[in-house]
Steps between C-alpha positions, in 0.01 A plus 500: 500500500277552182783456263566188592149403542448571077802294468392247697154465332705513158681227600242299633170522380515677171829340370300204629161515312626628155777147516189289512374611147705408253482810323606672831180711517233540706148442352309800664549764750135714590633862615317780584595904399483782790287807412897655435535245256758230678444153467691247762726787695634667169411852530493758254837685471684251711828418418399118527315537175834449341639187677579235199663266708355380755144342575456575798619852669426727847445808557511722834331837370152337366256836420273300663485315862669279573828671391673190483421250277642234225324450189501323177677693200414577112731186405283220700176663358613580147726244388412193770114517507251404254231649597443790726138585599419869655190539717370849579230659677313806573531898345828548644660255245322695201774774426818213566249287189437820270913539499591180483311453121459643198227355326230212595313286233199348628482117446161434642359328826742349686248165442512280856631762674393758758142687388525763275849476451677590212760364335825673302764614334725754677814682370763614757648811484852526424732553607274413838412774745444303795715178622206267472478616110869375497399110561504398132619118499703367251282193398117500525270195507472201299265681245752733477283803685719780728594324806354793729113522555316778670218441701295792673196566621254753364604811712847493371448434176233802507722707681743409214238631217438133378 
C-alpha cells in the first residue's frame, strides 16, 4: 500500500541520507514545477501542503495521474536542504513564474553559462500562490545567497513578462 511505501522510504532512504551529513541535511535537491504550479506531488490546495511532521507522505487522490503517489514534504525541502534548484521550460510555465514573484533585478550575464542567459534577482510573492513558490529553505549557500535557484528557458521566462 502507498502509505506504507512513504513510510518505508522515510525510514530508509531519506532518514538515511540526511544521518550521513552531520548537519542532517541534504546538500541539493533539483525539482521541477507543473504548469499548475506543484513541485514533487504537492499540489495546489491539497491538504498535504500542511503536513509538518513528516518527510515523507502518500497520497491516493493526486490531481494528476498516477493518483497514488508518495512524495517529499515542505519540512525535508525547507528546513533539511541547502539548496534547492528549480528547472523550467516552455510558455506553459510563464503564468506559474509571473505569480510566483514580485519583482526581478537584473544582475547581468549569467558569465560561463548558457548563451544569452541572464542572470538575477527574483522576489517571491508572499504569501506564495503556487506550492513551488512555497520552497523557501531555511539556510542558503555558503555566500549566504537564497538556497532556491530558478532556472528556465527563454519561453517561460517570456511567457512570464521577463
Amino acid at each position: 500500500d502507498v502509505e506504507k511505501m512513504a513510510e518505508s522510504y522515510e525510514e530508509k532512504a531519506v532518514k538515511h541520507v540526511l544521518s550521513i551529513d552531520a548537519d542532517g541535511k541534504l546538500d541539493l535537491a533539483v525539482l521541477g514545477f507543473g504548469p499548475d504550479g506543484h513541485t514533487c506531488s504537492l499540489f495546489p490546495g491539497h491538504p498535504l501542503l500542511e503536513e509538518k511532521t513528516k518527510l515523507v507522505t502518500s497520497l491516493t487522490d493526486s490531481p494528476k495521474p498516477p493518483p497514488s503517489r508518495i512524495t517529499l514534504t515542505f519540512p525535508v525541502l525547507n528546513e533539511m536542504t541547502r539548496l534547492v534548484i528549480f528547472c523550467g521550460a516552455g510558455s506553459s510555465k510563464g503564468p506559474i513564474l509571473k505569480a510566483t514573484f514580485t519583482k526581478l533585478e537584473e544582475k547581468g550575464d549569467a558569465t560561463g553559462e548558457a548563451t544569452g542567459g541572464k542572470k538575477y534577482d527574483a522576489f517571491l510573492a508572499d504569501p506564495a500562490p503556487y506550492p513551488c513558490g512555497m520552497v523557501r529553505t531555511v539556510t542558503g549557500g555558503d555566500d549566504d545567497t537564497s538556497g532556491v535557484v530558478w532556472v528556465v528557458d527563454s519561453d517561460a521566462a517570456t511567457d512570464a513578462g521577463w
